[in-house]
ZAMARLUM-437300 format. One record per residue (C-alpha): x, y, z; residue number from 1. Coordinates in steps of 0.25 Angstrom, whole numbers, plus 5000, padded with zeros to 4 digits. Layout:
% residues N
      x      y      z   num
      X      Y      Z   NUM
...
This chain:
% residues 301
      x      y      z   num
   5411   5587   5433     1
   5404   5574   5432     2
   5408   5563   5420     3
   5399   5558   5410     4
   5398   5543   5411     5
   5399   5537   5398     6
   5390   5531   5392     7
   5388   5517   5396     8
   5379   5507   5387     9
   5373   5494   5392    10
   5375   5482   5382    11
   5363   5473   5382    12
   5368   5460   5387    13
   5361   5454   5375    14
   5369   5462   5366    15
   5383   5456   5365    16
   5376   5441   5362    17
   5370   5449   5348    18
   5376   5452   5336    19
   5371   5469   5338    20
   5375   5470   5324    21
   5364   5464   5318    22
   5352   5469   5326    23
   5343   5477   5325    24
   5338   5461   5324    25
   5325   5458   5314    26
   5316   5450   5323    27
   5302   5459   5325    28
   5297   5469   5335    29
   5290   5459   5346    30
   5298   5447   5343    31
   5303   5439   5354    32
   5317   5433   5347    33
   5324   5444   5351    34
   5320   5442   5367    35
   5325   5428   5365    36
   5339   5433   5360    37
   5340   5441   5373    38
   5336   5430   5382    39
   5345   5420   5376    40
   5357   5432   5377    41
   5355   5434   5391    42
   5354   5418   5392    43
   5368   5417   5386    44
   5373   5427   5396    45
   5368   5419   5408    46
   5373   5405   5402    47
   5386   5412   5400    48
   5387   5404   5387    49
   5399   5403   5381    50
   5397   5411   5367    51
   5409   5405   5359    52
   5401   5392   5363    53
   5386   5396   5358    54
   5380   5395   5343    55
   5367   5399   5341    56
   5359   5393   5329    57
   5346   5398   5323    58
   5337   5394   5311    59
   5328   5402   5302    60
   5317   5413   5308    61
   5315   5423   5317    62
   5324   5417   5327    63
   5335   5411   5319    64
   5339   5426   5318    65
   5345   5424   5334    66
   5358   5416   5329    67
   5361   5430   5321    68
   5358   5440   5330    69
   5366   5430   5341    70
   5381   5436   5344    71
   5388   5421   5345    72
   5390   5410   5335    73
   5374   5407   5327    74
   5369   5401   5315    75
   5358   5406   5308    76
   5355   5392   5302    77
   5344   5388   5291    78
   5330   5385   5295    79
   5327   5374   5305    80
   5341   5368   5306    81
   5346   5376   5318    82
   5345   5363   5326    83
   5354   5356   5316    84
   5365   5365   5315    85
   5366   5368   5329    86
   5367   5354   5332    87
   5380   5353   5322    88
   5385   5364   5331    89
   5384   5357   5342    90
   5386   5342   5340    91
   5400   5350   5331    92
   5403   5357   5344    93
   5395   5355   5356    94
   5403   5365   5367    95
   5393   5374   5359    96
   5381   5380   5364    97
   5371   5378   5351    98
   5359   5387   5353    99
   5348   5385   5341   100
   5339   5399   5342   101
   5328   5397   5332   102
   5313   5401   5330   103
   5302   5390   5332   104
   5300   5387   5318   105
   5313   5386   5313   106
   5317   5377   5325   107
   5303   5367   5324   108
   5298   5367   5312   109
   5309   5366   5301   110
   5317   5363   5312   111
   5309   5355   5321   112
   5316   5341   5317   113
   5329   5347   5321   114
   5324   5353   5333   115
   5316   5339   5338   116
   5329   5331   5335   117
   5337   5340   5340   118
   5331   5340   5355   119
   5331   5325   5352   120
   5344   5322   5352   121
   5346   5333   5363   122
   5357   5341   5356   123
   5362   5350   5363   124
   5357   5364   5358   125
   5350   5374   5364   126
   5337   5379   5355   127
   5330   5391   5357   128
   5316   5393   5351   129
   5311   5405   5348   130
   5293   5400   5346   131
   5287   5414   5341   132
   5276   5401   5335   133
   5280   5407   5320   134
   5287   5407   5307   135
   5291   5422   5311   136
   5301   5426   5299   137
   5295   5420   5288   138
   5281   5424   5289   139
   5273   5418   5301   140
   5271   5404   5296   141
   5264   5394   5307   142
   5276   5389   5314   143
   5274   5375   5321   144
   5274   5383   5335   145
   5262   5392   5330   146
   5251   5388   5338   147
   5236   5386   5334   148
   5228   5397   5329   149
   5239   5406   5324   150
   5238   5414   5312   151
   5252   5414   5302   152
   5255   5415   5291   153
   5253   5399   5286   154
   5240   5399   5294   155
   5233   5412   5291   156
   5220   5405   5300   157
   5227   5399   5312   158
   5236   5388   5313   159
   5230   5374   5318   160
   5243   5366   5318   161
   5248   5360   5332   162
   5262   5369   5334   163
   5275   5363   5342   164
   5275   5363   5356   165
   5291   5366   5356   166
   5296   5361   5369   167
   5286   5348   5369   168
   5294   5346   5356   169
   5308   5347   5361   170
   5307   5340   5374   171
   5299   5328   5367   172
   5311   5330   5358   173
   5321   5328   5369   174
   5325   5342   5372   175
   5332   5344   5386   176
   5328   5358   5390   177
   5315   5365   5383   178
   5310   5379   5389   179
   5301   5388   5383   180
   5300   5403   5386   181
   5292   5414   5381   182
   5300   5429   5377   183
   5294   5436   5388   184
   5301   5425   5397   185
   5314   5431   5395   186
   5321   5427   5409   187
   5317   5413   5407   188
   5320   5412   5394   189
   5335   5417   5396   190
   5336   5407   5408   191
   5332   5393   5398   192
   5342   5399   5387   193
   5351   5400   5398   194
   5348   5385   5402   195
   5351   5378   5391   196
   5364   5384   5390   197
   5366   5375   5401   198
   5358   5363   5395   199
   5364   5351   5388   200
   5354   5346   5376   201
   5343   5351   5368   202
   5337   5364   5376   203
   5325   5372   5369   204
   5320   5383   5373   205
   5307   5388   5366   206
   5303   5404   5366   207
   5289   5410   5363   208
   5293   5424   5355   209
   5282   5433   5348   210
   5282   5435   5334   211
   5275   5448   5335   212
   5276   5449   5318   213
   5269   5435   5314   214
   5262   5429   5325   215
   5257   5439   5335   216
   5253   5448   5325   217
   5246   5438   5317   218
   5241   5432   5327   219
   5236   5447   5333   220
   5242   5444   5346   221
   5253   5458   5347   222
   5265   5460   5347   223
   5277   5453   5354   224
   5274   5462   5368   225
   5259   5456   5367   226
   5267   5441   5366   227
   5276   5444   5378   228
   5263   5450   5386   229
   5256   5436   5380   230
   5270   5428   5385   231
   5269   5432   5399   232
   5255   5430   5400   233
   5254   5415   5395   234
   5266   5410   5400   235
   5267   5400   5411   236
   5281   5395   5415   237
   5281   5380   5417   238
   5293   5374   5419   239
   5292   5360   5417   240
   5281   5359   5410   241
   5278   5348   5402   242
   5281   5351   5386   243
   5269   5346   5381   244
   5260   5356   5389   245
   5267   5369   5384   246
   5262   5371   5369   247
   5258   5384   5365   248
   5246   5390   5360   249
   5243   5403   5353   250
   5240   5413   5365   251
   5241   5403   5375   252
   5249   5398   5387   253
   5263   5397   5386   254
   5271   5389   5395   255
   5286   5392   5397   256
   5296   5385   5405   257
   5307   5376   5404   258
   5300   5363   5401   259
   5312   5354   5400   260
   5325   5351   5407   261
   5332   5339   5406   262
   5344   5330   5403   263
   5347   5322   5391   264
   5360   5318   5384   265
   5364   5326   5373   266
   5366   5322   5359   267
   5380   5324   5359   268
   5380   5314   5373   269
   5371   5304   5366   270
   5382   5303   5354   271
   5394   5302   5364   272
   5388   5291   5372   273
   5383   5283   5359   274
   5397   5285   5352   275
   5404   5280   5364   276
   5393   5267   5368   277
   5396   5264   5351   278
   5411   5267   5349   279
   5417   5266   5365   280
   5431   5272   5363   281
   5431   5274   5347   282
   5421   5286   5350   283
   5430   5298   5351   284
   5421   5311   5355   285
   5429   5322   5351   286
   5418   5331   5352   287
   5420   5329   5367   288
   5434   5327   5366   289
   5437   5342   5361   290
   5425   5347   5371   291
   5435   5341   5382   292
   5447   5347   5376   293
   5441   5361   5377   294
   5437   5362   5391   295
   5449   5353   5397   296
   5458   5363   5388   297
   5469   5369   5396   298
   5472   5385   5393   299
   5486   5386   5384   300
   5496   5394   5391   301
């Protein structure tokens, strides 16, 4: 007489990074968030990041929903200032990981001083821009991503207005590592969230995501399937390529990549060295003092 096996259910491993409790989540049918959320998941995986180490801050919009739906220590912060509560977070505590998961026009336009100052003191965060090129929650305003001749709800005939091209932005900034993928890129884009886990200074990482609600439809372009289709048809990876030839059009080309990779001393190094070429042996860095304690500490029996 043979034995039933018992049921066995396979756990997603994106499942025990998300609070299951609050899904179903309220981003729409075809939009790209959501493949960001798994991508970063399986990033953390890989990384084997400690997650009694990692914060994860977000601002207002379609994105800044991520820090809610994230199973480890977030801030759902006001609009624009995810930057600058991250950086208290880390220049308070810098053994954490600080990752800022925000939407493109919360993170560069009433953000976009704290995001170009940011990368220009190289603090050492890791920022993650969702670009679905729109003011998706609160009604499909031109953003300053939106290409030309885009129909929203602020330019009812097109917009005309030069948009951002983010990762010329952040490197002339002084950003360390910038990388832009789109969400059809999925192996890519796990393996740059899983490099700047292992990247001192200001890392950014753009993502082209549909808004199938507010842009495609408008625009009469489909649905997010139709964007993933257009993704892998325009894209070109270029690694390397030089920032100020990757801006993006309206049903253009789209060059992904990581563009930049380099060493620069971090805020908190600059401080350090300034502090100690000003005040010799009167400057006590207790921040490093305790961060010393920590890893030279001996088990107690």
């Amino acid at each position: 007489m043979s034995v039933a096996e018992p049921n066995v259910v396979e756990v997603n491993v994106v499942e025990p990074f998300l609070r299951m409790d609050r899904m179903p989540h309220i981003w729409c049918p075809g939009c790209g968030i959501g493949t960001t959320v798994n991508c970063f998941a399986r990033a953390l995986v890989e990384s084997k990041v400690n997650l009694d180490n990692l914060c994860i801050v977000s601002g207002i919009g379609c994105t800044g929903r991520v820090a809610g739906y994230m199973n480890v220590d977030s801030f759902h912060t006001t609009h624009g200032r995810a930057i600058p509560f991250a950086t208290g977070l880390k220049l308070a505590n810098p053994k954490l990981e600080v990752v800022v998961y925000s939407g493109d026009g919360d993170l560069s336009a009433i953000g976009g001083n704290h995001l170009i100052h940011a990368a220009r003191r190289n603090i050492d965060l890791k920022v993650i821009c969702v670009n679905n090129f729109i003011y998706g929650m609160t009604g499909g305003q031109t953003a300053p991503t939106t290409p030309d001749h885009v129909v929203t709800s602020t330019n009812p005939y097109g917009t005309f207005d030069p948009n951002f091209n983010l990762p010329q932005l952040v490197e002339a900034a002084g950003a360390c590592y910038v990388a832009r993928w789109t969400v059809f890129h999925v192996k890519q884009l796990a393996r740059s969230m899983e490099e700047i886990f292992a990247k001192k200074g200001f890392s950014f990482i753009e993502i082209i995501a549909p808004c199938p609600t507010l842009y495609l439809r408008r625009n009469r372009m489909g649905e997010g399937l139709d964007a993933l289709k257009y993704y892998k048809q325009a894209s070109k990876i270029k690694n390397g390529a030089p920032t100020a030839e990757v801006a993006l059009t309206k049903g253009g080309e789209i060059i992904v990549g990581k563009f930049v990779d380099r060493v620069r001393p971090d805020y908190l190094d600059l401080m350090r060295a300034q502090m100690h070429e000003a005040l010799g042996d009167r400057y006590v860095d207790t921040l490093h003092m305790e961060e010393c304690e920590e890893e030279c500490a001996c088990p107690q029996n």
